[in-house]
C-alpha positions as CSV (number, residue, x, y, z in Angstrom):
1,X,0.0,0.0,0.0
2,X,1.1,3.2,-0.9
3,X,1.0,6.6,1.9
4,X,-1.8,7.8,-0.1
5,X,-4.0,4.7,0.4
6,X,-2.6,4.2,3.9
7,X,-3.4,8.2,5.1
8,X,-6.8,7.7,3.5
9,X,-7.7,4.5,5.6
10,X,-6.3,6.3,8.9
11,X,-9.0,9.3,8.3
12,X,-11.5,7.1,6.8
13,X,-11.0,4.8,9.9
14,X,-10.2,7.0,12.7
15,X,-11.7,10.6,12.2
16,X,-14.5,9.8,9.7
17,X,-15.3,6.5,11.7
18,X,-15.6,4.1,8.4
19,X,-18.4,6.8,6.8
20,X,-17.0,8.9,4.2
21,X,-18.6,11.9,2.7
22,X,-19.9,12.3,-0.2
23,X,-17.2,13.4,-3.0
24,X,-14.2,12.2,-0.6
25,X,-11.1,11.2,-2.4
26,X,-7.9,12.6,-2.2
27,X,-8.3,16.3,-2.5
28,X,-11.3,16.4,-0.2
29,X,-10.4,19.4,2.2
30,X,-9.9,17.8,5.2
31,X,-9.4,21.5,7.2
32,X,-11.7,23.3,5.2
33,X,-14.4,20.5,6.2
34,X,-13.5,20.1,10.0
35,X,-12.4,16.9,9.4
36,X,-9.2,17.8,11.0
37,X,-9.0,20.2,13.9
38,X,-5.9,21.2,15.8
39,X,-6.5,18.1,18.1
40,X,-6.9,15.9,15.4
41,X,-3.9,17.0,13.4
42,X,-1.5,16.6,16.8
43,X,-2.9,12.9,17.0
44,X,-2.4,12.8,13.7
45,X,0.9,13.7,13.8
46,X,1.8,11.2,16.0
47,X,0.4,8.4,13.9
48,X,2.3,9.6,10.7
49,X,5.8,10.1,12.6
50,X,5.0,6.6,14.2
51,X,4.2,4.9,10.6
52,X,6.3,6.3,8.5
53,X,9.6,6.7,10.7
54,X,9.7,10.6,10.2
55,X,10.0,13.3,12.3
56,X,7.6,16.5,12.6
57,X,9.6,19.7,12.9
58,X,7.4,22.8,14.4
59,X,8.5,24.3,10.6
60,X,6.2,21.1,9.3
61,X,2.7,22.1,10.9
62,X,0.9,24.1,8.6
63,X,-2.1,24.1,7.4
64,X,-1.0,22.9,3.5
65,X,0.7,19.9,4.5
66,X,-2.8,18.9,6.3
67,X,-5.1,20.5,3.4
68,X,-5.8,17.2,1.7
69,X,-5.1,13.2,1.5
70,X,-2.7,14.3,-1.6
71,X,-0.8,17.3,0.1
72,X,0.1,15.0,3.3
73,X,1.1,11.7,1.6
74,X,3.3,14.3,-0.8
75,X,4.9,15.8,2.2
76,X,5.6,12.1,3.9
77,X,7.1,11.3,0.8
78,X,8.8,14.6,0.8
79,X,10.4,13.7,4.5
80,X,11.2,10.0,3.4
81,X,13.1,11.4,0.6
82,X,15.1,13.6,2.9
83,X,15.6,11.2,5.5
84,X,16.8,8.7,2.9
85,X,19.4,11.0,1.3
86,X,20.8,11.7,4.9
């Protein structure tokens, strides 16, 4: 699976409890929606760092890396790459 699909399960599974709404696909604005809220984004946080073996910087927490499915699995990728090439 790749962190698209997996980031999508985690908010289908844990913030949208298994009910997505309708239209939701990768560029459904989680913030602009309320899906995510500050305490959801710290939990989520936590889950990403955990998962995919990065670290969070407070330079990382803004609102475009948590705008969208797309935008966060890009900037995981984003912090894989960097973590790989270090």
């Amino acid at each position: 699976m790749n962190p698209t699909q997996e980031i999508r399960e985690h908010i289908l599974s844990h913030y949208l409890k298994g009910q997505a709404p309708e239209g939701f696909d990768d560029d459904y604005p989680l913030l602009d929606e309320g899906i995510l809220d500050s305490l959801a984004i710290m939990k989520l946080i936590a889950w990403l760092e955990k998962h995919f073996s990065i670290e969070f910087g407070d330079h990382d927490i803004v609102s475009e890396h948590f705008g969208t499915v797309r935008a966060l699995a890009g900037f995981i990728r984003q912090k894989r790459a960097v973590s790989e090439d270090n």
